[in-house]
C-alpha positions as CSV (number, residue, x, y, z in Angstrom):
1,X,82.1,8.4,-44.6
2,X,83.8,8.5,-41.2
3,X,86.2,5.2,-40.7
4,X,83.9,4.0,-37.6
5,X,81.3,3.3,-40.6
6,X,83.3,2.0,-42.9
7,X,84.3,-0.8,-40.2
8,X,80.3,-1.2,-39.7
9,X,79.9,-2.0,-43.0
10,X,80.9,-5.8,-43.4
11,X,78.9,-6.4,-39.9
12,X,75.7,-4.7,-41.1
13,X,75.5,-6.3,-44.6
14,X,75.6,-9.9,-42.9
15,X,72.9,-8.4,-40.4
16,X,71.0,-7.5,-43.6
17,X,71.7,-10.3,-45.7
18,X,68.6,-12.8,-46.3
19,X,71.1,-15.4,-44.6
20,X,70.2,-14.7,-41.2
21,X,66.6,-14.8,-39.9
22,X,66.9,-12.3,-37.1
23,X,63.5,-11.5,-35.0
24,X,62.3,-8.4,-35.5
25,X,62.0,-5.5,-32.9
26,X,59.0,-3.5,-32.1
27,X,58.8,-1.1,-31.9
28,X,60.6,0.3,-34.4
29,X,59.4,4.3,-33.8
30,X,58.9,5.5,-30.7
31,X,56.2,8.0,-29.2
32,X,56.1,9.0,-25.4
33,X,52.9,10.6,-23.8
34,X,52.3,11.3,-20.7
35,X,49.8,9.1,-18.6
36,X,47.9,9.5,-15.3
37,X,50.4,10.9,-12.6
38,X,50.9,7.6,-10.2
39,X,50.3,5.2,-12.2
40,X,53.0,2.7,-12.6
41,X,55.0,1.7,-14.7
42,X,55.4,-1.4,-16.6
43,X,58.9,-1.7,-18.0
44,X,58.4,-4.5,-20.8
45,X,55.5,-2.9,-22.1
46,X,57.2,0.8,-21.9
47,X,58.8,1.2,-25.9
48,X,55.4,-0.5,-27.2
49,X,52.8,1.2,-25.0
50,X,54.7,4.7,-24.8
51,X,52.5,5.7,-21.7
52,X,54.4,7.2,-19.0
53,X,52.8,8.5,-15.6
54,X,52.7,12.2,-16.3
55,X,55.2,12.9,-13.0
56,X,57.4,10.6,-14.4
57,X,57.8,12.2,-17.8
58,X,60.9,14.4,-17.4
59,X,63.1,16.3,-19.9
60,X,66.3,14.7,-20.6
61,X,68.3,17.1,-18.4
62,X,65.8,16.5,-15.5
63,X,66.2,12.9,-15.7
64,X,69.9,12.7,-16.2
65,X,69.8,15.1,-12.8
66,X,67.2,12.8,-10.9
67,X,68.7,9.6,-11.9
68,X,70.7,7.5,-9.0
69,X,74.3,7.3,-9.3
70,X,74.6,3.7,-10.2
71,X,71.1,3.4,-12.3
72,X,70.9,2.3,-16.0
73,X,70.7,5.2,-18.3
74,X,69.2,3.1,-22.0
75,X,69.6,5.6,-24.4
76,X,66.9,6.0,-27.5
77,X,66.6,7.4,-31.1
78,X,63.2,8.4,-32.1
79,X,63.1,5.8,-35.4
80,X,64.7,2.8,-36.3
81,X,67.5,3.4,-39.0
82,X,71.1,1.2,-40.5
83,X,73.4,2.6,-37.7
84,X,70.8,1.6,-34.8
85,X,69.8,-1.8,-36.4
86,X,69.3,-3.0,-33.1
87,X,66.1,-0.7,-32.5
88,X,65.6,3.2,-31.3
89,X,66.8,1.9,-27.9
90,X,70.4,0.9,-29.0
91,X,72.8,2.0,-26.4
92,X,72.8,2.2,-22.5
93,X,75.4,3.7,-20.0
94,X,75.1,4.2,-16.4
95,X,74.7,7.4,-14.1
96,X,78.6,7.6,-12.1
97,X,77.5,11.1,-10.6
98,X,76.1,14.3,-11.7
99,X,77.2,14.7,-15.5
100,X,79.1,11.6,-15.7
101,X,78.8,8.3,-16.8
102,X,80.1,4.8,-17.0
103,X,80.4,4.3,-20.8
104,X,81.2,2.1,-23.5
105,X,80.4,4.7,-26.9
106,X,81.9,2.3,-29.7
107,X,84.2,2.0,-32.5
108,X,85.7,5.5,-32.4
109,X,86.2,5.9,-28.8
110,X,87.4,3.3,-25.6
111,X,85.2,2.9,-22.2
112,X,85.6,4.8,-19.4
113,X,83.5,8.3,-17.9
114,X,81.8,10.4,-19.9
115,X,79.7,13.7,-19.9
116,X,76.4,12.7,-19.6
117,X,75.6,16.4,-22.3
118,X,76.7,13.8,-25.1
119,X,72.6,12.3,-24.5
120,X,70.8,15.8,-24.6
121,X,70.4,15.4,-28.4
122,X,68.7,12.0,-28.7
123,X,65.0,11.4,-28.1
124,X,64.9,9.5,-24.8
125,X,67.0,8.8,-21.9
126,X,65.0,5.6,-19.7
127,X,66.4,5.5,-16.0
128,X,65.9,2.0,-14.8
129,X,67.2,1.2,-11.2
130,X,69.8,-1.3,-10.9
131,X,69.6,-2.5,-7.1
132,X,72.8,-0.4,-6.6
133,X,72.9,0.7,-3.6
134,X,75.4,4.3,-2.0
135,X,77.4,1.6,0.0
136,X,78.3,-0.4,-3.6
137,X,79.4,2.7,-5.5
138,X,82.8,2.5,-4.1
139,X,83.3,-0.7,-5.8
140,X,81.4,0.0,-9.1
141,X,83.7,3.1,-9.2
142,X,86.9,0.8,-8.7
143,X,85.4,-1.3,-12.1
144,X,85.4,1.6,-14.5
145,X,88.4,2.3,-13.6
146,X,89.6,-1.4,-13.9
147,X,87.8,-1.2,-17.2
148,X,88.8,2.2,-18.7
149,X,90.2,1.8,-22.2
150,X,88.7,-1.1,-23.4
151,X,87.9,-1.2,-27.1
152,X,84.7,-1.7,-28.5
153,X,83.9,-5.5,-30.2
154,X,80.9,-7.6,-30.1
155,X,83.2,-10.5,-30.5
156,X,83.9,-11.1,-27.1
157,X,87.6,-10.9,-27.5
158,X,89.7,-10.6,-24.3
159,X,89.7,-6.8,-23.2
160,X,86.7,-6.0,-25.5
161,X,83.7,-5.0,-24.6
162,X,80.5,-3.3,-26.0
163,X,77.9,-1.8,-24.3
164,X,75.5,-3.8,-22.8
165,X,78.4,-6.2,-21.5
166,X,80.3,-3.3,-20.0
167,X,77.2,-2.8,-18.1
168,X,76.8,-6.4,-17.2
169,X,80.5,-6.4,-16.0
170,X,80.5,-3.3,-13.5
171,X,76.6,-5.4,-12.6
172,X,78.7,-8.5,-11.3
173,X,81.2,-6.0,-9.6
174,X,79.1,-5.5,-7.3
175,X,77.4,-9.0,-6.6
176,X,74.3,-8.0,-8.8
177,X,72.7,-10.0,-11.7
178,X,72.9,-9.0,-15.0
179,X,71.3,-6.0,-16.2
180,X,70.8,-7.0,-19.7
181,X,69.7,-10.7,-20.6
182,X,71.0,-12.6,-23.5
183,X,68.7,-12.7,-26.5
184,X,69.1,-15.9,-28.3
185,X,67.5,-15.1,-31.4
186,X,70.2,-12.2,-31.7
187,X,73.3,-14.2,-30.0
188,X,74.0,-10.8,-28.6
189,X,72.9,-8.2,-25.9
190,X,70.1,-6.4,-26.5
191,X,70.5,-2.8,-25.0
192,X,66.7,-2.3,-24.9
193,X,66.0,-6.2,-22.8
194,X,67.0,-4.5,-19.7
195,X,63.2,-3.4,-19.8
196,X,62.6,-7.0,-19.9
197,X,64.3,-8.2,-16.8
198,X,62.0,-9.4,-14.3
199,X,61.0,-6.9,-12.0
200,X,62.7,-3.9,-14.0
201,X,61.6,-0.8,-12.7
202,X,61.7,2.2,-14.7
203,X,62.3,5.8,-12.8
204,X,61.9,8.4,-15.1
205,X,61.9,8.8,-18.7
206,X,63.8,11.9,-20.2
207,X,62.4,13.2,-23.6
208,X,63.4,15.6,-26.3
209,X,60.9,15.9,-28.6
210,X,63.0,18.0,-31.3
211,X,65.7,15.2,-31.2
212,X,67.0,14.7,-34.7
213,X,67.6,11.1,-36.6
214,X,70.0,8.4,-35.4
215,X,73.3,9.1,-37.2
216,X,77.1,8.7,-35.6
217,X,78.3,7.3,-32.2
218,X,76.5,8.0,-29.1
């Protein structure tokens, strides 16, 4: 067992433990089809209805190409499994330019950029716009790089972050809300409530259909 599992272990069996009544997530196994072309889409009802307009139902590499520098990238497994407790939606980063990303990947590695290839394997990549706009990228860019190297913790220790409020940070950097409300049930960041954010639009939706079960970092 690689040692960022080990460390997962004492935080997933409290997670698990009958001690703590944490709501559920639905869905818990994802299945994208495509829908009529123009439709639109309704981002809180995306995971659960799994319709997407047939011209907005991309491959992964297409998205990842088509997505705004700037826009959310919320990255998804197929299923629900122990490492992605948090639902097949579990991790988001954020298109810096073509192939990179702003990115906080977890235990075994710090934030910073990162090839955006490291997503080709999973089963979805959800481009949500952000309200980033080419004038702010200067300034988001100046963030990561005020950011690079912070360790991973859900504790909220001083020059720790994980990755929904690394996102939320490079967010205010640029005098924007918060891209990912906090979910009181779960005293945490949700990666996949960024669908729920009022007036969350969704851009495209990458899919790989031979993507393999969650297992490792991101």
């Amino acid at each position: 067992m690689s040692p960022a599992r080990l460390l997962l272990l004492p935080l997933l069996c409290v997670l698990l433990s009958g001690c703590l009544r944490l709501p559920a997530i639905e869905p818990r196994t994802l299945s994208f089809r495509a829908g009529p072309a123009g439709s639109p889409i309704v981002a809180a009802d995306l995971l659960v209805s799994g319709v997407v307009p047939a011209d907005k139902l991309l491959s992964i590499p297409e998205a990842l190409s088509r997505a705004p520098e700037g826009s959310l990238l919320l990255v998804c497994w197929k299923d629900t499994a122990l490492i992605n407790f948090w639902g097949p939606c579990s991790h988001v980063a954020r298109k810096m330019g073509p192939g990179l990303m702003a990115d906080q990947p977890g235990l075994s590695q710090r934030a910073g950029l990162r090839s955006t290839d490291v997503l080709l394997r999973r089963y979805a990549v959800i481009v949500i716009d952000t309200g980033v706009r080419p004038e702010q990228l200067s300034a988001l860019e100046v963030k990561v790089k005020q950011l690079e190297g912070q360790l991973y913790s859900v504790s909220g220790a001083p020059d720790t972050s994980y990755c929904s409020d690394y996102q939320n940070a490079l967010q205010r950097a640029v005098g924007l809300p918060d891209v990912i409300p906090f979910s009181k049930g779960w005293n945490a960041l949700l990666p996949s409530d960024a669908l729920k954010v009022p007036g969350a639009r969704v851009l495209w939706v990458g899919v790989n259909e031979a993507a393999s079960s969650p297992g490792g970092n991101v």
